[in-house]
N, C-alpha and C positions, 0 to 999 in steps of 0.2 A: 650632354645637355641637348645635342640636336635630337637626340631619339624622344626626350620630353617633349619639345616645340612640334613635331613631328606628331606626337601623339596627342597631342592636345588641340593638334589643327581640325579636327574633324570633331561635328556638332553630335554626332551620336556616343562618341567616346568618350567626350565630355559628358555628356548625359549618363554615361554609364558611373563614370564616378561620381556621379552626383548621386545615382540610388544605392552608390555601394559606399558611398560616406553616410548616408541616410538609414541603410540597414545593414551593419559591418557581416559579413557571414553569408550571404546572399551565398546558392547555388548558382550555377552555370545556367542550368533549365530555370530555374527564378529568375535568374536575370533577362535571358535571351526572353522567359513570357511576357516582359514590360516593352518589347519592342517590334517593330510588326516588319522583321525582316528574317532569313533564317535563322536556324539554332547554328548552323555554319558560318556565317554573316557575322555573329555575335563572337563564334570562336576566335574570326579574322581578326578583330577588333581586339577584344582579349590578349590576343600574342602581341600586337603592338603593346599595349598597355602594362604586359607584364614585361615586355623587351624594353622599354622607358623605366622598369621598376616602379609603375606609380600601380602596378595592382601585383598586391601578393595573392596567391593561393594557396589552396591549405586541402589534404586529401582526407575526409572525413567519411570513409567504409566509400561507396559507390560514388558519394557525391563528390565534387570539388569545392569549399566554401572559400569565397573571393572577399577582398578586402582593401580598401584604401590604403597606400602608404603616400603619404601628402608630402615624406620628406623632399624627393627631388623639386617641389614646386616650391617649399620653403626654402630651398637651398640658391633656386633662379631670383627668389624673392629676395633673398639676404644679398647676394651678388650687384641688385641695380637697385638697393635700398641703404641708407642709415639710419644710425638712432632719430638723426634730425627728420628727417623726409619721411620715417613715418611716423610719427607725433604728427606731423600736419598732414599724410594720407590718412590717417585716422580721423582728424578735421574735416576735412574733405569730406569725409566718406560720409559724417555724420549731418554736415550741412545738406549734401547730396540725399539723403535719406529722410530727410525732416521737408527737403524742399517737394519729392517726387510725393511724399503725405499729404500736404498740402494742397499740391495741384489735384490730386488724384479724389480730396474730398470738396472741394471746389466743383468739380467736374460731376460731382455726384448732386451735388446742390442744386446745379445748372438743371436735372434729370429731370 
């Protein structure tokens, strides 16, 4: 679980699984073009992510095609959650989301 925390500390890595939940299959060179640091930069990050197991890869002829595996973070999630607490983080999440709506068309009203 620390290699998860570990991999998840860093803003770009989270960003990576964020384009690679958003387009499952993504190549290596796909990936590294959405971010403006090396294609070695990108591998660095990769090996953490795939040594946390939250990125599978898959060898498809030259390319590598990458992919979310979301289990270890559902699994951190199930560990410091219950059925109870999340029924009311689901609450939460929804009061939270209807609140940040509101201000954010407010704000535009104000314009």
């Amino acid at each position: 679980m620390d290699r998860v925390f570990a991999a998840l500390a860093h803003a770009s890595r989270r960003d990576m699984l964020d384009h690679l939940r958003a387009q499952p299959g993504l190549s290596v060179g796909e990936l590294a073009a959405k971010f403006d640091v090396t294609r070695i930069a990108v591998m660095n990050h990769l090996k953490v992510l795939e040594d946390a197991n939250l990125v599978i890869s898959e060898k498809d002829g030259r390319a590598r095609r990458l992919y979310l595996n979301a289990v270890p973070i559902q699994m951190i999630y199930e560990r410091w959650s219950d059925e109870y607490s999340a029924q009311w983080l689901d609450r939460v999440s929804l009061i939270k989301a209807v609140a940040e709506a509101a201000a954010a068309q407010t704000e535009g009203n104000k314009g």
